[in-house]
C-alpha positions as CSV (number, residue, x, y, z in Angstrom):
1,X,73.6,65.3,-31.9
2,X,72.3,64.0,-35.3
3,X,73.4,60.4,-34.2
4,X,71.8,60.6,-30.9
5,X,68.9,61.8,-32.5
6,X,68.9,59.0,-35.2
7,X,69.4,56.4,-32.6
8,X,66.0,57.6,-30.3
9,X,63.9,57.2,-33.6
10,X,65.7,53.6,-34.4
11,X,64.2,52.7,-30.6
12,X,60.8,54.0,-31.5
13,X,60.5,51.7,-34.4
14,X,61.3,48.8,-32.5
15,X,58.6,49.3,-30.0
16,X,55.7,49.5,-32.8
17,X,57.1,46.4,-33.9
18,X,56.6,44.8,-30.2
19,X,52.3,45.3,-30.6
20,X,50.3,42.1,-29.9
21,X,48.1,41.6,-33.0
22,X,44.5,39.6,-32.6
23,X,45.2,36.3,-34.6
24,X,41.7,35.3,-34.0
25,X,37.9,35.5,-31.9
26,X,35.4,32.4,-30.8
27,X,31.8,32.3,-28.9
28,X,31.0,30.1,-26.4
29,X,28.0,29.2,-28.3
30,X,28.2,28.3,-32.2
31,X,24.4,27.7,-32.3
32,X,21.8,29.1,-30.1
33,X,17.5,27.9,-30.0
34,X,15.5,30.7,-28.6
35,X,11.6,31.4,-28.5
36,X,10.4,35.1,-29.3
37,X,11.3,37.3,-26.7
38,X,13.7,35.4,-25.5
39,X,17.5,37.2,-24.7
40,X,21.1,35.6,-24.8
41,X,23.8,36.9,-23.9
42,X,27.0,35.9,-26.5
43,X,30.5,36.0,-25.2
44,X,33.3,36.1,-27.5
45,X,37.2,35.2,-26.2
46,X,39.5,37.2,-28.5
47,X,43.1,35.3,-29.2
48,X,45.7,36.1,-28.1
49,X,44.6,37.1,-24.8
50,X,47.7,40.2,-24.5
51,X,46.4,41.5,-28.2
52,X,46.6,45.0,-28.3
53,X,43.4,45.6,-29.2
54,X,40.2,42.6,-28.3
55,X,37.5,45.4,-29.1
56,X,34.8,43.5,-30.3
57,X,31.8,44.7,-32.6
58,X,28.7,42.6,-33.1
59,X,26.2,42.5,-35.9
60,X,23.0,40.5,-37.1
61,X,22.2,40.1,-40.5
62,X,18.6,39.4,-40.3
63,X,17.7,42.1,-37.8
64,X,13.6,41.5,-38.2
65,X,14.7,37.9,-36.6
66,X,17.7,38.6,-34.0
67,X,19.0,41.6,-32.8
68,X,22.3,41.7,-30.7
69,X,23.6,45.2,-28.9
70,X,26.6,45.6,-30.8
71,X,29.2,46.1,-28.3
72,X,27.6,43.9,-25.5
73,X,26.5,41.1,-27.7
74,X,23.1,40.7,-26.0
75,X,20.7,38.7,-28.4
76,X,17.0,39.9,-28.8
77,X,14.4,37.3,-30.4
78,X,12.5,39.5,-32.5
79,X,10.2,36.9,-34.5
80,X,10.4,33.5,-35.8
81,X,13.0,32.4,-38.1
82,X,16.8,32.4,-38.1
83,X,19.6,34.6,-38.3
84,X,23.4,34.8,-38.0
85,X,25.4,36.7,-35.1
86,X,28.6,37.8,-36.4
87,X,31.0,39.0,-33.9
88,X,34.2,40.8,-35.4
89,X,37.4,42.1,-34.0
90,X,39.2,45.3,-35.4
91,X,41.5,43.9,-37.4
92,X,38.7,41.7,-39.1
93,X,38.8,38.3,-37.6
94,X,35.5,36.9,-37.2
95,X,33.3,34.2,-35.2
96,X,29.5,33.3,-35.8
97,X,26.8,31.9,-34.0
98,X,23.4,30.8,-35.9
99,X,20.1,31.4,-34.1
100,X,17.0,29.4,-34.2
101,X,14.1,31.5,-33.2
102,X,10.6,29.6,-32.5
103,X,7.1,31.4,-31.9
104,X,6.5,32.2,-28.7
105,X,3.7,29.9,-27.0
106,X,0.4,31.6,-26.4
107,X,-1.6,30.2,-23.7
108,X,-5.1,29.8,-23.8
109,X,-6.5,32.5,-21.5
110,X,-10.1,31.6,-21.6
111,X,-13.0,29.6,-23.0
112,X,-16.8,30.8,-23.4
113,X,-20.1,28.7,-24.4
114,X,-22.8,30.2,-26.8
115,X,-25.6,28.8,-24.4
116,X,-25.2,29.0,-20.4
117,X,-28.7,26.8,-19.7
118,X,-30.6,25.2,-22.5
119,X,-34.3,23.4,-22.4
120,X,-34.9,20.3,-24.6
121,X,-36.9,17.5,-24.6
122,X,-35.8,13.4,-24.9
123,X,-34.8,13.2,-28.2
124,X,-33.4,16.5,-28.7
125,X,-30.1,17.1,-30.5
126,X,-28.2,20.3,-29.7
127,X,-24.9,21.6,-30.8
128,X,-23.1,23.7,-28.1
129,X,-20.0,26.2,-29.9
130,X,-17.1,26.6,-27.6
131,X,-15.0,30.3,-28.1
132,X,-11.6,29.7,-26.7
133,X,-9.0,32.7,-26.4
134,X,-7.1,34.3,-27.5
135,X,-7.8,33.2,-30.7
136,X,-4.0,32.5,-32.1
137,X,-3.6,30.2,-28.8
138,X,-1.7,27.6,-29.7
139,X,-3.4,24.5,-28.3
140,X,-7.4,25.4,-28.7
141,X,-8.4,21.7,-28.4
142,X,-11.6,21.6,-26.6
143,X,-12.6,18.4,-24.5
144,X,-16.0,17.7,-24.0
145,X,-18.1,16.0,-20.8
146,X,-21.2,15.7,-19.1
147,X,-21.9,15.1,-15.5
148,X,-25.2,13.1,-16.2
149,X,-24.3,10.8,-18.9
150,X,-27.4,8.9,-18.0
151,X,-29.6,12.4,-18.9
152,X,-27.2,14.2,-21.2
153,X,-24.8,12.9,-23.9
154,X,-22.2,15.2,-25.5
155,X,-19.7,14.2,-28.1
156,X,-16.3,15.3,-28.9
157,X,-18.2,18.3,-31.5
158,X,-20.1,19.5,-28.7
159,X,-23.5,18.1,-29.8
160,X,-25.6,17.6,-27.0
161,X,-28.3,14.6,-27.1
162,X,-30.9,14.3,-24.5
163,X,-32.0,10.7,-23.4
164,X,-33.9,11.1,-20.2
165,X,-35.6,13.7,-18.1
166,X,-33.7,15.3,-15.8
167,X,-31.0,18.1,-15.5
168,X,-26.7,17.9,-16.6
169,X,-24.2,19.5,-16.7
170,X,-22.3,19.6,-20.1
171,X,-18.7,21.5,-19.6
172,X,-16.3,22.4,-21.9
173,X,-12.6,22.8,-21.4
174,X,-9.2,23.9,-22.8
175,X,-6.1,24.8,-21.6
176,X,-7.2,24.3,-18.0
177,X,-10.1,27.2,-18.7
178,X,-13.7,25.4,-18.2
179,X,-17.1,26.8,-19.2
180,X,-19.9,24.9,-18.5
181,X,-24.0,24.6,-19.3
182,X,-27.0,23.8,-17.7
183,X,-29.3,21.5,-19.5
184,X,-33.1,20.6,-18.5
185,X,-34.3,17.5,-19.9
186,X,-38.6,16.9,-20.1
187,X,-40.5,14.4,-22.0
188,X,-42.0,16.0,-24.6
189,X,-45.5,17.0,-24.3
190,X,-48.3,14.7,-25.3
191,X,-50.9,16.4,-28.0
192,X,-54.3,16.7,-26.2
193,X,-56.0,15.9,-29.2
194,X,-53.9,12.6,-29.2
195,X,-56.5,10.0,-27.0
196,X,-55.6,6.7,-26.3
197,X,-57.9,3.8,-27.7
198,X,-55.9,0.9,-26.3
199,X,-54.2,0.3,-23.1
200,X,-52.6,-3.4,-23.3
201,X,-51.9,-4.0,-18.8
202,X,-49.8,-7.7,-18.1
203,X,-51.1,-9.6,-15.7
204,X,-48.7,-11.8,-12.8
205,X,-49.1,-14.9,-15.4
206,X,-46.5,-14.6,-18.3
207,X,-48.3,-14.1,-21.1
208,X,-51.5,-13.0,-19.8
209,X,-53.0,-9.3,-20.0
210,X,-55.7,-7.1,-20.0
211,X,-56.7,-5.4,-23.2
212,X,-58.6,-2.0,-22.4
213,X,-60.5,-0.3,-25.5
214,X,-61.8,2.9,-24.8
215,X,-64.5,4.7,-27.0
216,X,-64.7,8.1,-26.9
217,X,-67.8,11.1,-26.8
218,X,-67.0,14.6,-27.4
219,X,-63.0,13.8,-26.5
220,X,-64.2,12.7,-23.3
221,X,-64.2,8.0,-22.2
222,X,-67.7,7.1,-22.5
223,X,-67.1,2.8,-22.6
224,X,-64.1,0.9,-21.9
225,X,-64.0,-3.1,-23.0
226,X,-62.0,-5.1,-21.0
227,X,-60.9,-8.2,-22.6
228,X,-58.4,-10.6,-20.9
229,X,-55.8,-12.9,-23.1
230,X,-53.0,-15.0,-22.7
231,X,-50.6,-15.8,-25.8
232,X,-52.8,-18.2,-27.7
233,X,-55.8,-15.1,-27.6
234,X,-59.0,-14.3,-26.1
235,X,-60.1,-16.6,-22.9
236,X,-62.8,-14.6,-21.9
237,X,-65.8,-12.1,-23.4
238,X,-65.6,-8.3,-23.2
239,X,-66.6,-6.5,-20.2
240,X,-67.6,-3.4,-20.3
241,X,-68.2,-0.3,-18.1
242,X,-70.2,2.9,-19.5
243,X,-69.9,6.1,-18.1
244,X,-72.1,8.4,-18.2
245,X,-71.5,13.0,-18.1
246,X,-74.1,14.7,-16.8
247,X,-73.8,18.4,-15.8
248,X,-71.2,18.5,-12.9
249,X,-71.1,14.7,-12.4
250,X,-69.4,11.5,-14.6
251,X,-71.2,8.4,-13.4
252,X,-69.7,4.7,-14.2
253,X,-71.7,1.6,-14.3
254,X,-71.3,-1.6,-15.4
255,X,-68.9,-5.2,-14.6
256,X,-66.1,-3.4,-12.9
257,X,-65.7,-6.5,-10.8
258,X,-66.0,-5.0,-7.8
259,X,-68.4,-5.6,-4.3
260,X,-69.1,-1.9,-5.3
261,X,-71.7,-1.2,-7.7
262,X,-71.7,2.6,-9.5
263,X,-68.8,5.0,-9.0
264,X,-69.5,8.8,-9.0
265,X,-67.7,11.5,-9.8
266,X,-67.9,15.6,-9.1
267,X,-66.4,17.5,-11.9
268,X,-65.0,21.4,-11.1
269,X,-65.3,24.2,-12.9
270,X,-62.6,23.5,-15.1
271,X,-64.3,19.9,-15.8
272,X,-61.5,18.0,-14.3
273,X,-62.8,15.8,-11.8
274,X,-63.3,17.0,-8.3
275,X,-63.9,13.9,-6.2
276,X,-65.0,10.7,-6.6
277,X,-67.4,7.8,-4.2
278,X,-66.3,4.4,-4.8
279,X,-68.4,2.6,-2.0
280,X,-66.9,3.3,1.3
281,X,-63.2,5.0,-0.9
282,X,-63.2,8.9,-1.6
283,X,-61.1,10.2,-4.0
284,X,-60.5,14.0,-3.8
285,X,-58.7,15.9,-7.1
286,X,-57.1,19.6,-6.7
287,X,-57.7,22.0,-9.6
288,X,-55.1,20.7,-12.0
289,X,-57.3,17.3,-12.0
290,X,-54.5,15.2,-10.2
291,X,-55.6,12.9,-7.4
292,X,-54.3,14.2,-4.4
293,X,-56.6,12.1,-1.3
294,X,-57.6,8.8,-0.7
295,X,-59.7,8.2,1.9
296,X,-62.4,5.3,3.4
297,X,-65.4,6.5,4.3
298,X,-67.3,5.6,7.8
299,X,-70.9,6.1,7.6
300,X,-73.8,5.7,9.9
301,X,-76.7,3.1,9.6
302,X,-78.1,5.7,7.1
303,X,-75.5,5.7,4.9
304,X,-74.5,9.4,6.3
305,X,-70.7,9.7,6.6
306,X,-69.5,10.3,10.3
307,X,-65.2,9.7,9.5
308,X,-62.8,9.1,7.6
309,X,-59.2,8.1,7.4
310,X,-56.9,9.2,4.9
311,X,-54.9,6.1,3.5
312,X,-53.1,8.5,0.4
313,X,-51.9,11.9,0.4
314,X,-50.0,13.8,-2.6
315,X,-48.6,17.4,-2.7
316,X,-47.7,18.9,-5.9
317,X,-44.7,21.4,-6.8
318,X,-46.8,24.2,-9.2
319,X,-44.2,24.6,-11.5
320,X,-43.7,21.2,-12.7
321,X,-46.7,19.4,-11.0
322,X,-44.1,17.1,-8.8
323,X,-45.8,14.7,-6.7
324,X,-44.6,13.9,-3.3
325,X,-46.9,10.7,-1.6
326,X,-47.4,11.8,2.4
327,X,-48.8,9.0,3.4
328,X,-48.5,5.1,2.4
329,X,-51.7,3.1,1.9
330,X,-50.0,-0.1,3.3
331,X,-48.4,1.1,6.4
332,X,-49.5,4.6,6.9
333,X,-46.5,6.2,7.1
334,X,-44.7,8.7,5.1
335,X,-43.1,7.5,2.0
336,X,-40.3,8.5,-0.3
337,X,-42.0,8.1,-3.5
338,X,-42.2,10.8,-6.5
339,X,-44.1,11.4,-9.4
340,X,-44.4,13.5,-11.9
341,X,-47.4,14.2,-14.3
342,X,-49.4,17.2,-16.4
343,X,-52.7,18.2,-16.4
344,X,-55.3,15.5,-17.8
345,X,-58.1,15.8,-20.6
346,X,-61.5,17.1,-19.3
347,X,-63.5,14.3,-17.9
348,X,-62.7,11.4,-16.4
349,X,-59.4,10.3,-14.9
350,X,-57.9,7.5,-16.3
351,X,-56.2,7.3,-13.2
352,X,-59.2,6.0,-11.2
353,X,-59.8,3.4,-13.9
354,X,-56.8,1.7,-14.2
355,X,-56.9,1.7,-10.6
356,X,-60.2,-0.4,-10.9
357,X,-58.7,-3.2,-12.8
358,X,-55.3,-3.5,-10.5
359,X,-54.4,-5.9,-7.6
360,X,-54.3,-3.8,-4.6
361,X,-51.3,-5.9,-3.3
362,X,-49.1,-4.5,-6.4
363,X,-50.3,-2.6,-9.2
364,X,-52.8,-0.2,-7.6
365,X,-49.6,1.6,-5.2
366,X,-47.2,1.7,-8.2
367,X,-50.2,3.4,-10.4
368,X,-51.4,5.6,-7.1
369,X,-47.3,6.8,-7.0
370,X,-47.0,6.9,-11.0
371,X,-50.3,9.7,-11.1
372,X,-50.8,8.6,-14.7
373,X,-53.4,11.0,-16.2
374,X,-56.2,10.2,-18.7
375,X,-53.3,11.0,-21.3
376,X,-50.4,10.0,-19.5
377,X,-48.0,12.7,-19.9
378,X,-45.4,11.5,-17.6
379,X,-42.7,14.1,-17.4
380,X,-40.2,12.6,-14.8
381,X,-39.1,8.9,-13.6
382,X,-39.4,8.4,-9.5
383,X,-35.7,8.6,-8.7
384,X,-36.3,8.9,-4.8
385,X,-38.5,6.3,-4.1
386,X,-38.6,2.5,-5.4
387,X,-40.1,2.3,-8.3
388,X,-38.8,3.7,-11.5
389,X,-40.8,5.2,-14.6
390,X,-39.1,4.5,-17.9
391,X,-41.7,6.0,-21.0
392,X,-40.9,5.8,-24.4
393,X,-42.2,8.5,-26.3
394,X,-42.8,8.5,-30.4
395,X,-41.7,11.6,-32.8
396,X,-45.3,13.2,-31.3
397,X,-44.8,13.4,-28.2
398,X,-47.1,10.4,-26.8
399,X,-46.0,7.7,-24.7
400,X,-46.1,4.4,-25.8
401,X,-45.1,2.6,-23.1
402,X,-44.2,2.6,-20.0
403,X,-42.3,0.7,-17.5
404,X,-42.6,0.6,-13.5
405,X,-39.6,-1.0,-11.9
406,X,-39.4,-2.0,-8.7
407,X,-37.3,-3.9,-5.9
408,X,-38.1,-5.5,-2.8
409,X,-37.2,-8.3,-0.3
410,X,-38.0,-11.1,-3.4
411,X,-35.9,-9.1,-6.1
412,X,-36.1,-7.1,-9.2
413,X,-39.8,-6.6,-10.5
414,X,-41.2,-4.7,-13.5
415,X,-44.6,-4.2,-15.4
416,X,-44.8,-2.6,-18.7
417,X,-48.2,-0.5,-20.0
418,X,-49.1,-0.1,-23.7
419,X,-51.0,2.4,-25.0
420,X,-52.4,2.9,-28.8
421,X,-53.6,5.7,-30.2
């Protein structure tokens, strides 16, 4: 029995000697690139494959970076940086995988503009601040653009620069998230006290113009000199009309070179004018002093008036005194041209006067549609008809200048006004 006994134990020996021990462990992946947030699952092959025991424990050792469940080896980006997966088998072998862990990307999610509609006048700088989120987004470049370049400028800062009257749109964008603003462009306003002395008109002849001085009475025109000059100066003496303010009617007389002798004017309440008789043509002026009628006069052989046909018509828009011509003097039909204008100075309008010393054939129609008050404070150019308005305006607000474009069957045509002050 104690043979037997010895022999059963020698057998159990030799099985514990039979046990498949794990000579070594590998991972697919050696070296892994994930963004926060990201997961990865890590598989590990223990060697040899009929080892007794493959159990497999993983670890990190930088868990604020990686994290990895230690018996499934699923990797957790935690934050940005690196770390090393170690995965280890009972009997101590070992395998390691470095990870790379980047920042995730944060998108931008929206963009928002300190001013939504903005008022400036030609000239006018303004800088527009863009607010994109959220604010640790990683790409928060902002691109800049403007729907009216020809009205409203904006540069890659967001400052705004208004060249012309009118209204843009200035929008601002980032990571596919817009914003945008309205911007009103006017000419600035002229100062009433500011009257104009000197009007320099050209004439058809290159070189040639009409210089008109005007002298003034209690801020209202009481003489104008017309003097005509070509480049090398003077080729004729001044002429001059006087005008005279009595209490509810202006009266002009003088060399207005005209079959018509004196012109008379009714002034309103306000002391713009009301209408004017120019011979047989009647001009008629709403409240705000703008010339709204044109009409010739029939009369009777004692000078009554028994008709009249309107040859000009003008509407205005009350909130920016827009200026719609009904009725063309040429052909009598409607017409597409707009103007824009403010209210004139008390007294007489300026309007009427340079309307005296025009060609009815081209400058009177492009003054009639132009509305140019005794100060002219042209707010808009005529983009629906055919002639154009370009002013230039000084640091005060008066215009210097300004040009009437025009086209027709012969071409391209333009006349350019002076003023001094």
């Amino acid at each position: 029995m104690l043979a037997a006994t010895i022999g059963t134990a020698m057998v159990a020996c030799d099985d514990d000697n039979d046990s498949v021990e794990v000579s070594g462990i590998s991972l697919d992946k050696e070296t892994v690139d994930l963004t926060v947030g990201d997961t990865q699952q890590l598989t590990a092959t223990v060697m040899p494959e009929n080892a007794d025991d493959k159990t497999v424990v993983w670890a990190s050792d930088n868990t604020d970076v990686v994290t990895v469940d230690v018996e499934k080896g699923v990797v957790t980006a935690v934050a940005a940086g690196e770390a090393v997966v170690t995965a280890a088998t009972a009997n101590g072998k070992t395998a390691t995988c470095k990870v790379t862990v980047k920042p995730a990307t944060v998108e931008v999610s929206g963009i928002s503009l300190d001013k939504k509609t903005v008022d400036l006048t030609v000239g006018d700088t303004l800088q527009l601040t863009a607010t994109v989120t959220p604010e640790n987004a990683d790409d928060k470049t902002v691109t800049w653009t403007s729907d009216k370049p020809e009205v409203v400028t904006v540069n890659d800062e967001g400052m705004v620069t208004a060249l012309a009257a009118g209204e843009a749109v200035v929008t601002a964008a980032a990571g596919g998230k817009t914003d945008t603003c309205k911007v009103t462009v006017m000419y600035p306003p002229v100062n009433p006290e500011a009257l104009i002395k000197t009007i320099r008109i050209p004439g058809d002849t290159e070189g040639f113009y009409n210089l008109l001085t005007l002298t003034y009475t209690d801020k209202k025109i009481t003489t104008i000199k017309n003097d005509s000059y070509t480049s090398e100066g003077e080729i004729q003496g001044t002429k001059e009309v006087n005008i005279t303010y009595n209490t509810d009617k202006v009266t002009i007389t003088g060399d207005v070179e005209s079959e018509f002798g004196e012109i008379e004017f009714t002034l309103n309440e306000k002391g713009y004018v009301k209408d004017a008789l120019y011979g047989v043509i009647k001009y008629e002026y709403g409240n705000n002093g703008m010339l709204e009628k044109i009409s010739a006069v029939e009369e009777d052989e004692d000078e009554n008036p028994v008709s009249s046909v309107d040859i000009f018509k003008a509407t205005y828009d009350d909130n920016k005194n827009l200026a719609t011509i009904l009725i063309d003097p040429e052909t009598g039909e409607e017409s597409g041209c707009t103007a824009s204008a403010v209210l004139n100075n008390k007294g007489i309008d300026l309007n009427l006067l340079i309307f005296l010393y025009g060609s009815i054939g081209e400058i009177d129609y492009a003054i009639l549609c132009g509305l140019i008050p005794s100060t002219p404070n042209l707010l808009e150019s005529d983009t629906e008809g055919d002639i154009t308005f370009v002013p230039e305006v000084n640091k005060d607000g008066q215009i210097t200048s300004f040009e009437m474009k025009g086209e027709d069957e012969e071409g391209e045509h333009s006349i350019k006004y002076y003023f001094g002050y």
